[in-house]
C-alpha positions in Angstrom: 20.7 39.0 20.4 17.6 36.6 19.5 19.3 33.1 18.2 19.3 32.5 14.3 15.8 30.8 13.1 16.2 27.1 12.9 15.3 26.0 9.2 13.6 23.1 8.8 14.9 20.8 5.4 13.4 17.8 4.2 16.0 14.9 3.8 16.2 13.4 0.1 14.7 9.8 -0.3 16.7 7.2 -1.8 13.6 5.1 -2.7 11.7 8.2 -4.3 9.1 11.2 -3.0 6.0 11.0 -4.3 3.4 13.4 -4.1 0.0 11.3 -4.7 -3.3 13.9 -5.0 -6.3 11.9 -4.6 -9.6 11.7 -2.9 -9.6 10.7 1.0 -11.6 9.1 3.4 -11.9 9.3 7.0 -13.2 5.8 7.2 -11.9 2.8 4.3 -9.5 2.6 2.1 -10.2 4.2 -1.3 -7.6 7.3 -3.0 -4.8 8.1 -1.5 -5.8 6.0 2.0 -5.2 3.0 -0.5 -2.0 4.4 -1.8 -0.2 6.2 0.5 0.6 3.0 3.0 1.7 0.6 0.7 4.0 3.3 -0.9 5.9 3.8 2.5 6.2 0.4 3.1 8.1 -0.3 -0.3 10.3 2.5 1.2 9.2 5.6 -0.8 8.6 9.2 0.6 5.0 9.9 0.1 3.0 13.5 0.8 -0.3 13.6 0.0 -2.7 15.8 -1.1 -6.3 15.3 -0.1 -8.7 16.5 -3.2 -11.8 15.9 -1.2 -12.1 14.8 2.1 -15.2 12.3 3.0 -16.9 10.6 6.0 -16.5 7.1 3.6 -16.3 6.6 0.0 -19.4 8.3 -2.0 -20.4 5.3 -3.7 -19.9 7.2 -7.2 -17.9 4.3 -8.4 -20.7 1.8 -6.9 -23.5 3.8 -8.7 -24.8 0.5 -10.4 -24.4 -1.3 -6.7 -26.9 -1.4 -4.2 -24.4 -2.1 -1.2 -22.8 1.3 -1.0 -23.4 4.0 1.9 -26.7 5.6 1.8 -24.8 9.3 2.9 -21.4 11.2 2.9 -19.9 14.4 4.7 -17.0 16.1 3.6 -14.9 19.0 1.7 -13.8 19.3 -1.5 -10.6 21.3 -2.7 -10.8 23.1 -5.8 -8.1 24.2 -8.2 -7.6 27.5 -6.4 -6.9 25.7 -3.2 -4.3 23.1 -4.9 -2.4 25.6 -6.1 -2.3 27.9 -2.8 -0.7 24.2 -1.1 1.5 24.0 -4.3 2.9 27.8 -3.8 3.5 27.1 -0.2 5.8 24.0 -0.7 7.6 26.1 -3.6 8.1 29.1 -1.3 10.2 26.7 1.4 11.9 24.7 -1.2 9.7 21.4 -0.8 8.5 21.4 -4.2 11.3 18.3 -5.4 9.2 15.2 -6.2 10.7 11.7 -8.3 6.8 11.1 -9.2 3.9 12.6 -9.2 0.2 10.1 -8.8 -3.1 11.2 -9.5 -6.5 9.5 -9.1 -9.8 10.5 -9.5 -10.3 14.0 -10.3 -14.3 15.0 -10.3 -13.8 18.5 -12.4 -12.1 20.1 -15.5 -10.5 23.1 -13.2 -8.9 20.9 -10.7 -7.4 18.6 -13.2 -6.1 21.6 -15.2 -4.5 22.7 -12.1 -3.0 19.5 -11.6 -1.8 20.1 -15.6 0.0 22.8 -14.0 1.4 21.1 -11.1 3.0 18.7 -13.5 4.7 21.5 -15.2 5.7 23.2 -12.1 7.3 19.9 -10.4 9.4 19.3 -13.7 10.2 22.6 -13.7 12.3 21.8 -10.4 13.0 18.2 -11.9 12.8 17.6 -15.5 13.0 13.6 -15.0 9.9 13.7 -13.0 7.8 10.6 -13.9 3.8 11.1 -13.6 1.7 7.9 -13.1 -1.7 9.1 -13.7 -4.7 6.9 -13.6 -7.6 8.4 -15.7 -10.4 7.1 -13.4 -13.1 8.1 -15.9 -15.6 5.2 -15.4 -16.5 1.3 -16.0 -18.3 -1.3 -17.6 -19.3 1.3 -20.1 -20.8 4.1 -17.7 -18.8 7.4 -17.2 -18.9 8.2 -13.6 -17.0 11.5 -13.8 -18.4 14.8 -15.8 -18.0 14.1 -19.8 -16.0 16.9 -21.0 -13.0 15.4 -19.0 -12.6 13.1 -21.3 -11.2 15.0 -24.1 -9.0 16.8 -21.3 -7.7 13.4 -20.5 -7.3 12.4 -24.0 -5.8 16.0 -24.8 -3.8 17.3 -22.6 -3.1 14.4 -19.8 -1.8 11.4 -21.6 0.8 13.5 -23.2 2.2 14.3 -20.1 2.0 10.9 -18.3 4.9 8.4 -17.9 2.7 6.1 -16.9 -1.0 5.0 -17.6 -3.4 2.5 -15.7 -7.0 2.7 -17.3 -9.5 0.0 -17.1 -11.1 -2.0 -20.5 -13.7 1.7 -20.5 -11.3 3.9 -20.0 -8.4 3.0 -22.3 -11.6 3.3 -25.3 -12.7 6.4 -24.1 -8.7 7.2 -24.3 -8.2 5.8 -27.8 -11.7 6.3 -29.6 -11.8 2.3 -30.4 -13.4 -0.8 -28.8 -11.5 -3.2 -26.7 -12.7 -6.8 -27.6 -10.2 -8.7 -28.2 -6.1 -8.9 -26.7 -5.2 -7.5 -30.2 -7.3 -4.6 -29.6 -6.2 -4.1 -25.6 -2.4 -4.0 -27.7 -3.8 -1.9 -29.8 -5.3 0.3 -27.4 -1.6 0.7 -25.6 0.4 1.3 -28.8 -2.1 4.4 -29.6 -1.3 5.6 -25.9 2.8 5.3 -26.3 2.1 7.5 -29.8 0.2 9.5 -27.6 2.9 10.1 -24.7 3.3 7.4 -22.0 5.9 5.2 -22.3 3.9 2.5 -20.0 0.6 1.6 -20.2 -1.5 -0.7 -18.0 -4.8 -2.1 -19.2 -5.1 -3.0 -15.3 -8.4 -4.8 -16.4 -10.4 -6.2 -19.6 -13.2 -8.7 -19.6 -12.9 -10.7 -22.9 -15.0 -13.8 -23.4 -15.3 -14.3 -19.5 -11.7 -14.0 -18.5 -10.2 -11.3 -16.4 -6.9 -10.2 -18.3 -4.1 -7.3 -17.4 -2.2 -6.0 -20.2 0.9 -4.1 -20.3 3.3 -2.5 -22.6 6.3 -0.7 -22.7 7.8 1.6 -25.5 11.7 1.6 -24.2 12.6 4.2 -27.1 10.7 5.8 -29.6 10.2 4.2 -32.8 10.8 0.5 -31.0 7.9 -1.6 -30.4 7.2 -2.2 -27.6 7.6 -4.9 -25.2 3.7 -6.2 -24.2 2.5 -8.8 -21.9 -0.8 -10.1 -19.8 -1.8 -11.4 -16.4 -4.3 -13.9 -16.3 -6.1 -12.1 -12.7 -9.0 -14.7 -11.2 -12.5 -13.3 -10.6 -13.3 -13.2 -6.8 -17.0 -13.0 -6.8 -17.2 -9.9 -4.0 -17.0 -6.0 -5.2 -14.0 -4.2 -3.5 -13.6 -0.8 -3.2 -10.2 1.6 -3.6 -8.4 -1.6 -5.6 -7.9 0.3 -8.8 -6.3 3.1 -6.6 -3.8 0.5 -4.6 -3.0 -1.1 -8.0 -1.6 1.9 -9.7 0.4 2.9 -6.5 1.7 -0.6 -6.4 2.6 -0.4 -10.3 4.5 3.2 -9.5 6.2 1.7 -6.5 7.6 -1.8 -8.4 8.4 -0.3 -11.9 10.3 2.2 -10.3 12.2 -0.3 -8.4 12.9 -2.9 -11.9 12.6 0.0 -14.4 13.4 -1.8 -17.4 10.7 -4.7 -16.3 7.4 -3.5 -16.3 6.2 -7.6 -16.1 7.7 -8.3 -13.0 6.5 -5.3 -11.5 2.8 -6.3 -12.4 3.1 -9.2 -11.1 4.4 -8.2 -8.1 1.3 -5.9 -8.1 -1.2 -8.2 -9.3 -0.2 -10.9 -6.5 -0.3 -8.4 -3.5 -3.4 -7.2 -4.8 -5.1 -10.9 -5.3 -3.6 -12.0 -2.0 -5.1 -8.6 -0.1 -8.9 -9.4 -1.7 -8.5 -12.9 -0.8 -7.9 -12.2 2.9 -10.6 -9.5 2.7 -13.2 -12.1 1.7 -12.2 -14.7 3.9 -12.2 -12.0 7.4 -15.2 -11.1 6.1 -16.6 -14.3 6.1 -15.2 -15.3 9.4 -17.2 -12.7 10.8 -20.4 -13.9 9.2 -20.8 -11.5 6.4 -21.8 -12.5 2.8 -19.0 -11.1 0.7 -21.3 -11.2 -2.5 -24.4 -9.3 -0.4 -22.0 -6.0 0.4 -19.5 -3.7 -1.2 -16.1 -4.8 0.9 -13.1 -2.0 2.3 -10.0 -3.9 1.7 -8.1 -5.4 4.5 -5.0 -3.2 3.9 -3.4 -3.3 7.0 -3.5 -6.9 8.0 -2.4 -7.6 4.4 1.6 -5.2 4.8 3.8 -8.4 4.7 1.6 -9.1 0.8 2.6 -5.3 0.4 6.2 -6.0 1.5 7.4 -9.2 0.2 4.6 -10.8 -2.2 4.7 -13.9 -3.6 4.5 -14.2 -7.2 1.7 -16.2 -8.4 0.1 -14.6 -11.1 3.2 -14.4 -14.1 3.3 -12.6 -17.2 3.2 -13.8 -20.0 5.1 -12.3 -22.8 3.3 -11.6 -26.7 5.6 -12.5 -29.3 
């Protein structure tokens, strides 16, 4: 008689399993090779889904910077695809997920798919909690195709449990202009009516400072509790930062659910301390940081990931 086949099962996480699909790159850290290793290190389960894979980044986000790579290689998974990887987890029972991240998304069929993935995973578990960042564009230039946009403001942000847009992409969200704290509150109370019960303005430039501002709507009908980070400027441009941010955000809020400030400033000081060693290694090998787009310094930066110090605190709005 042949023996019985040996069934392979995946182990439940304490932590969490996250399935993060985002962009990835063979060389630097932007998408999900910025997200994925500080995830594990803060002890969660993480399986990634690659929705392109590149030589480097494209420079599509450094479109308005000269120091990006002149060229790119790569594949690009379509909706069709997603779904096919999706199926094949269902059909072994690996389809149970605590969160679900998603990052830049260059089409409306992929991210309708994704739509779908977010029904199927809460299908299997209803308390599923979707961190989505809406990377749509910056400093008032969209960078993705327009029509997302009302797909985000549609049919996404009802779904998400969490939100992480920049100063651009929380207006394009909420039809408004950002120009003022007042407004970036504003901005974050349209998006709880909306769906999300955390928002995360991860950046807004107002009168030359660099402010974070989050909020979170505990219950419906409650206001909701709001704060900012005052975040230096480090003159150098980074790439994958806004990717590692929201993973960090996922990873600490889950961890202190009921403070979303302490988790962003966990994030924000892991983050500042990361882009400070990046600038100063590059330095110390005698590059200009202000003459080049710089990859982040993840890996020499785990113990930030791990253990941060707090530097940068919240501080609460009345």
């Amino acid at each position: 008689m042949a023996p019985p086949p040996i069934l392979s099962l995946a182990l439940p996480s304490e932590t969490g399993r996250v399935l993060s699909i985002q962009s990835h790159t063979v060389q630097g850290y932007v998408g999900n090779k910025s997200a994925v290793f500080p995830l594990q290190l803060l002890g969660y389960d993480v399986d990634p889904i690659n929705s392109v894979q590149f030589s480097n980044h494209t420079g599509k986000l450094l479109l308005f910077h000269s120091n990006r790579y002149p060229t790119f290689k790569g594949q690009v998974l379509n909706g069709e695809q997603l779904w096919a990887l999706i199926q094949g987890l269902e059909s072994n029972d690996l389809l149970y997920y605590t969160h679900l991240l998603t990052g830049y998304i260059g089409s409306v069929s992929f991210l309708s798919t994704v739509l779908e993935v977010v029904n199927k995973l809460r299908s299997i578990n209803p308390k599923l909690r979707y961190v989505c960042d809406p990377v749509m564009g910056d400093e008032g230039k969209l960078y993705v195709p327009p029509e997302l946009v009302s797909v985000y403001r549609e049919k996404v942000v009802p779904v998400a449990s969490m939100l992480t847009p920049n100063q651009f992409e929380a207006e394009l969200l909420t039809n408004s202009r950002i120009e003022s704290e007042r407004d970036g509150r504003e901005a974050c109370n349209i998006l709880h009516a909306a769906g999300p019960s955390m928002v995360v303005i991860t950046s807004i430039n107002i009168d030359g400072n660099l402010l974070l501002i989050g909020s979170h709507q505990k219950e419906q009908g409650l206001s909701p509790e709001q704060f900012k980070i005052v975040i230096p400027k480090i003159p150098a441009y980074f790439t994958g930062t806004g990717d590692l941010t929201t993973a960090l955000l996922l990873g600490w809020s889950n961890k202190y659910p009921n403070n979303l400030d302490k988790a962003a400033e966990l994030a924000v000081s892991t983050v500042q301390a990361l882009l400070q060693r990046t600038v100063n290694d590059y330095k110390t090998a005698g590059h200009d940081p202000q003459s080049t787009s710089l990859e982040i310094r993840l890996i020499q930066s785990q113990d930030d990931i791990r253990q941060p110090e707090i530097k940068f605190r919240a501080e609460r709005y009345a």
